[in-house]
C-alpha positions in Angstrom: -10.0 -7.4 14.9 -9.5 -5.5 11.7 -6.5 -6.7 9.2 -3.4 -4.7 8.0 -3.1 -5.4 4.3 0.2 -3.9 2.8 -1.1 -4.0 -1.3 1.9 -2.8 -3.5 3.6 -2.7 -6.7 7.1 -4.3 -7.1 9.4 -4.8 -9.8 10.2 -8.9 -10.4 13.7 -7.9 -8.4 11.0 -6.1 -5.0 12.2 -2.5 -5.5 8.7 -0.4 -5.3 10.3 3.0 -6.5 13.7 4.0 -8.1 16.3 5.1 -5.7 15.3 8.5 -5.8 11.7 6.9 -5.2 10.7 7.7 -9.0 8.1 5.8 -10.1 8.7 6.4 -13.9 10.9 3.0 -14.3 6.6 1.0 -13.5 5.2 3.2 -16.8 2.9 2.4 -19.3 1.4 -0.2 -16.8 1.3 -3.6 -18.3 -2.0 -4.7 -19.6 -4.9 -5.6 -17.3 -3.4 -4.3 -14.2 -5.6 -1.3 -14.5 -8.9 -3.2 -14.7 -7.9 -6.2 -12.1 -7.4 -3.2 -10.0 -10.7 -1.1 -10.5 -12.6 -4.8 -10.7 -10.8 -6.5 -7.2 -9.1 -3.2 -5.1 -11.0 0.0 -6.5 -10.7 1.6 -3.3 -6.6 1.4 -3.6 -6.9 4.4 -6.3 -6.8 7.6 -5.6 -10.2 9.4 -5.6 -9.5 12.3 -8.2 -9.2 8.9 -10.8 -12.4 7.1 -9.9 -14.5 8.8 -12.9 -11.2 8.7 -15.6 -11.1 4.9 -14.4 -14.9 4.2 -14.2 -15.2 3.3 -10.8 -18.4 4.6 -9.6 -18.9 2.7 -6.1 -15.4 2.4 -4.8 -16.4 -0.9 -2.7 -13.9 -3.3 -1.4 -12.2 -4.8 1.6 -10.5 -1.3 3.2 -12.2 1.9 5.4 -8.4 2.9 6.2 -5.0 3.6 4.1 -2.1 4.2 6.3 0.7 5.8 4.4 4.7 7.5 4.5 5.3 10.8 4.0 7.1 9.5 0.5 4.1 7.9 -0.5 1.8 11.0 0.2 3.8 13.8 -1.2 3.9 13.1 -4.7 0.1 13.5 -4.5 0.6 16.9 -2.9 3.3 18.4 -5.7 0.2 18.0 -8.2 -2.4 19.5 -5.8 -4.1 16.6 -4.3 -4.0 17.3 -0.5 -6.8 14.1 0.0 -5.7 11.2 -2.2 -8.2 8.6 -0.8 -10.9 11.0 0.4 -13.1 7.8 0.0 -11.1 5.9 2.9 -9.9 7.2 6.4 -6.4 8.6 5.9 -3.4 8.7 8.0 0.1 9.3 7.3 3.2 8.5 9.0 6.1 11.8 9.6 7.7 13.4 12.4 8.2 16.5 10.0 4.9 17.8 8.6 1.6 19.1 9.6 -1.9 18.0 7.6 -2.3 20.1 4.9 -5.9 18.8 4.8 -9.1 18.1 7.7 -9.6 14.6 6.1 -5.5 13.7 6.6 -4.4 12.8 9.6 -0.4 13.4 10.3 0.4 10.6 12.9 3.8 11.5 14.2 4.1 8.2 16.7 5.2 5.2 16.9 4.1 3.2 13.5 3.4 0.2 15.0 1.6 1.4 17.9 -0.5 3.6 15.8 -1.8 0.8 14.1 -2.0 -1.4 16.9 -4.7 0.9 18.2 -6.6 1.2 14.5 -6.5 -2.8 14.5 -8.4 -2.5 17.8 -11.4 0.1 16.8 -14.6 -1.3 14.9 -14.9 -1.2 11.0 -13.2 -2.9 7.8 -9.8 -3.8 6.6 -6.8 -1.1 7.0 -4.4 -0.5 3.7 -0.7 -0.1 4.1 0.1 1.9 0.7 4.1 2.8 1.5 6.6 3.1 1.6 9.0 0.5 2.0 10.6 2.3 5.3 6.8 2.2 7.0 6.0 -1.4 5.5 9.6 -2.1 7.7 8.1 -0.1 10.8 4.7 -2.3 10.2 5.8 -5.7 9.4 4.9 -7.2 12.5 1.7 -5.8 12.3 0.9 -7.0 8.5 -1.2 -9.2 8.4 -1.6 -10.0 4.5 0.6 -9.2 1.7 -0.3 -8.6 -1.7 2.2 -7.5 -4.5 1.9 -6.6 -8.2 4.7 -7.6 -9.6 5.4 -5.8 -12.8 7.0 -7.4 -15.6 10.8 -5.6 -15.4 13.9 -5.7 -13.4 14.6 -2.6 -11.5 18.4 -3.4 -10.6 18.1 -1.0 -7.3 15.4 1.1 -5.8 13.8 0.7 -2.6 12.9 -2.2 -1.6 9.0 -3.8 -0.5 10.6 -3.7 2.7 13.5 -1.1 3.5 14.7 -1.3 6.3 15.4 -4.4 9.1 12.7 -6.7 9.6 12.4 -9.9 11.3 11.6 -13.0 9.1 7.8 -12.8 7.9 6.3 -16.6 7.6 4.0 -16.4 4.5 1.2 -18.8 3.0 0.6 -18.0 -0.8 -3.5 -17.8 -0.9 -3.3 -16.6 -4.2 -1.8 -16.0 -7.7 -3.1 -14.0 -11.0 -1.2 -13.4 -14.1 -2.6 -10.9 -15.9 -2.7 -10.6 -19.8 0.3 -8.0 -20.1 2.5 -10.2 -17.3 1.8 -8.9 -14.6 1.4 -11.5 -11.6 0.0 -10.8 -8.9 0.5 -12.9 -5.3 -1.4 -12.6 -2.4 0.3 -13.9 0.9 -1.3 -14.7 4.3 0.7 -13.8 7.5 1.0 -17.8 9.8 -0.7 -17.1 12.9 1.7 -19.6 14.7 4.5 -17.5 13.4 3.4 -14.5 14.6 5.7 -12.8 17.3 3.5 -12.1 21.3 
């Protein structure tokens, strides 16, 4: 069965985006989180990038990114209707139709949705936000892996917003990259995991 991976960035307090859900407060990028990106996650940027970031064969664990409305229409203000034309893309909202053939507007239930994307053949599946869907998800996450930049936020919205029950975590991995950046990858317990 294919894997829900929710990848993110995070201040050191777990806000992902300001209140308003600005990004500016994550900017300049600390050193080295570019590259650990484009050498470990290339497929996590966004395609119009690949040739400004040099990544030529977007290879990696994901077919699929899953995605909020929040989280897709910041892309879509600066003209980019297909983010991650490289991966299969669905978003999450009740409220809009696909502006583009390779976007696929999923207005169901979240967890559902992916329930049945966990159950068809190919690789791993991406949760890219927001913090409401990650909420939605969490019972179907199966790994977790944060960036946690080298500020504190103060508010914002959280890695998860919203309700969720308790996640059991193991950490499987940790990298602290050259401009402070650390970055910790969590795998879900199976014997915590709800029926």
């Amino acid at each position: 069965m294919r894997r829900l991976t929710y990848f993110v960035g995070a201040s050191v307090d777990g806000f992902i985006a300001d209140t308003d859900g600005s990004l500016d407060a994550f900017f300049p990028l600390p050193d080295g989180l570019v590259e650990h990106v484009v050498a470990h996650y290339p497929q996590t940027l966004p395609t119009h990038l690949h040739e400004q970031l040099g990544v030529s064969d977007p290879q990696g664990p994901f077919d699929t990114v899953v995605m909020g409305r929040g989280t897709y229409e910041p892309g879509l203000k600066e003209g980019v209707a297909s983010p991650y034309s490289h991966l299969r893309q669905y978003v999450f909202s009740t409220g809009m139709t696909s502006p583009d053939p390779a976007v696929t507007v999923v207005s169901t239930d979240p967890a559902e949705a992916v329930r049945e994307l966990k159950r068809e053949p190919g690789e791993g599946i991406w949760l890219a936000g927001g913090g409401g869907l990650a909420a939605a998800l969490a019972p179907e996450i199966d790994e977790l892996i944060v960036k946690f930049y080298p500020f504190v936020l103060g508010a914002g919205i959280g890695i998860f917003n919203g309700p969720i029950a308790p996640l059991h975590l193991t950490l499987t991995g940790t990298e602290v990259l050259a401009g402070g950046a650390v970055v910790h990858t969590y795998t879900r317990n199976s014997a915590r995991r709800p029926a």
